[in-house]
C-alpha positions as CSV (number, residue, x, y, z in Angstrom):
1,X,0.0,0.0,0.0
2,X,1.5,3.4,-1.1
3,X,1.1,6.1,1.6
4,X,-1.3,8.7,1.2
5,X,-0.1,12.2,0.0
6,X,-2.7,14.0,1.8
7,X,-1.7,11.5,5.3
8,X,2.0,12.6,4.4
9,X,0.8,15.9,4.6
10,X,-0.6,16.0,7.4
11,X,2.7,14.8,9.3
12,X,4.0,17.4,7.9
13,X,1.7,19.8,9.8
14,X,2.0,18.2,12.5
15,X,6.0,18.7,12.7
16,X,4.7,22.7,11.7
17,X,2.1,22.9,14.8
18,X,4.4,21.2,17.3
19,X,7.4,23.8,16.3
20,X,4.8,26.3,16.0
21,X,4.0,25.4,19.9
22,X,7.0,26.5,21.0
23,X,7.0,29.7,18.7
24,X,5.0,31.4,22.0
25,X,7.8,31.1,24.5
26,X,10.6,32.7,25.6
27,X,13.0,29.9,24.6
28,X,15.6,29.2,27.8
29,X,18.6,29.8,27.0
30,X,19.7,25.9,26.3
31,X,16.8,25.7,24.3
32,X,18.2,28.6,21.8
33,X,20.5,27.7,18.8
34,X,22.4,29.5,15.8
35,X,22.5,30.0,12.5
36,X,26.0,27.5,12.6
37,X,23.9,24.8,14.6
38,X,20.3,25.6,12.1
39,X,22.2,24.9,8.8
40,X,24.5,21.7,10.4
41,X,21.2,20.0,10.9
42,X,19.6,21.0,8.0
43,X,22.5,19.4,5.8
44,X,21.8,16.2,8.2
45,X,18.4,16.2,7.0
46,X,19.3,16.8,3.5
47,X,21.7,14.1,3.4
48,X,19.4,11.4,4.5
49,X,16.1,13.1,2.4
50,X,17.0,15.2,-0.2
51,X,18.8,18.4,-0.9
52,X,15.6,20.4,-1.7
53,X,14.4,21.5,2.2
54,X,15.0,24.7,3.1
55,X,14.1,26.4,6.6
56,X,12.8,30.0,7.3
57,X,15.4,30.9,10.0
58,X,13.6,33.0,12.9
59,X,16.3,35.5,14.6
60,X,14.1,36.3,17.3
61,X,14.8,32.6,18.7
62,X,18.1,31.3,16.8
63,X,16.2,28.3,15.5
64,X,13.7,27.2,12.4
65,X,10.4,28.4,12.0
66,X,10.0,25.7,9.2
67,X,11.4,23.1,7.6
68,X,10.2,22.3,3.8
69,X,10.5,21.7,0.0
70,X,10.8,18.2,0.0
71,X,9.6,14.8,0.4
72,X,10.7,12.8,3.6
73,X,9.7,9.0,3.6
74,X,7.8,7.7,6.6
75,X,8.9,5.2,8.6
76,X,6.3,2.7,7.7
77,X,2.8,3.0,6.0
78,X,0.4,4.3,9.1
79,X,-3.3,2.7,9.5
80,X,-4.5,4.8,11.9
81,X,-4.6,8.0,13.9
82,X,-2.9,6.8,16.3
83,X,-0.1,5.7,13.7
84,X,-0.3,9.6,12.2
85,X,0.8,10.8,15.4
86,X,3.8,8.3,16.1
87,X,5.0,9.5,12.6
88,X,4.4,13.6,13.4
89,X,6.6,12.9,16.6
90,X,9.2,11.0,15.0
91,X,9.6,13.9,12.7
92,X,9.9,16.1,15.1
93,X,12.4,14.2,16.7
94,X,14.2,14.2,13.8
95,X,14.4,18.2,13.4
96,X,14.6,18.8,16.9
97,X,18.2,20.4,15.9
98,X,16.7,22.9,13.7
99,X,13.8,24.0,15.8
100,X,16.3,23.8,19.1
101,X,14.3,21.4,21.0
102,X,16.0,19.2,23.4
């Protein structure tokens, strides 16, 4: 079964709401990163998925507001919403380096 582009989009929100929660706060200060720390990760992410995702960098916090322009494949094919939601977090995981998450 091929996933679902619309299901693959909505991880993709999902990664955008959870950064998007922390968008709010004052991040602490171990929580903050850099430009240097923002474009390491991203080539991470573009050597494992692509070399078209970019990021909109937010100076305000030292981190990425977003992360897109490509195609990341999940980890397996999800069947529920429970399954949608193990996928969002992995991805989140995965950027935590760009969005300065620990």
């Amino acid at each position: 079964m091929s996933p679902n582009p619309l299901r693959s989009s909505f991880v993709l929100l999902g990664c955008a709401l959870a950064s998007s929660a922390f968008a709010g706060e004052d991040p602490a200060p171990t929580r903050r990163s850099d430009a240097a720390q923002v474009t390491s990760s991203l080539e991470q992410w573009r050597d494992q998925h692509g070399s078209n995702w970019q990021t909109v960098y937010d100076k305000s916090t030292g981190t990425a507001r977003f992360v897109f322009g490509g195609r990341a494949k999940a980890l397996f094919a999800p069947k529920s919403d429970a399954d949608f939601f193990v996928l969002a977090r992995a991805a989140v995981l995965q950027t935590r380096g760009m969005h300065g998450l620990d």
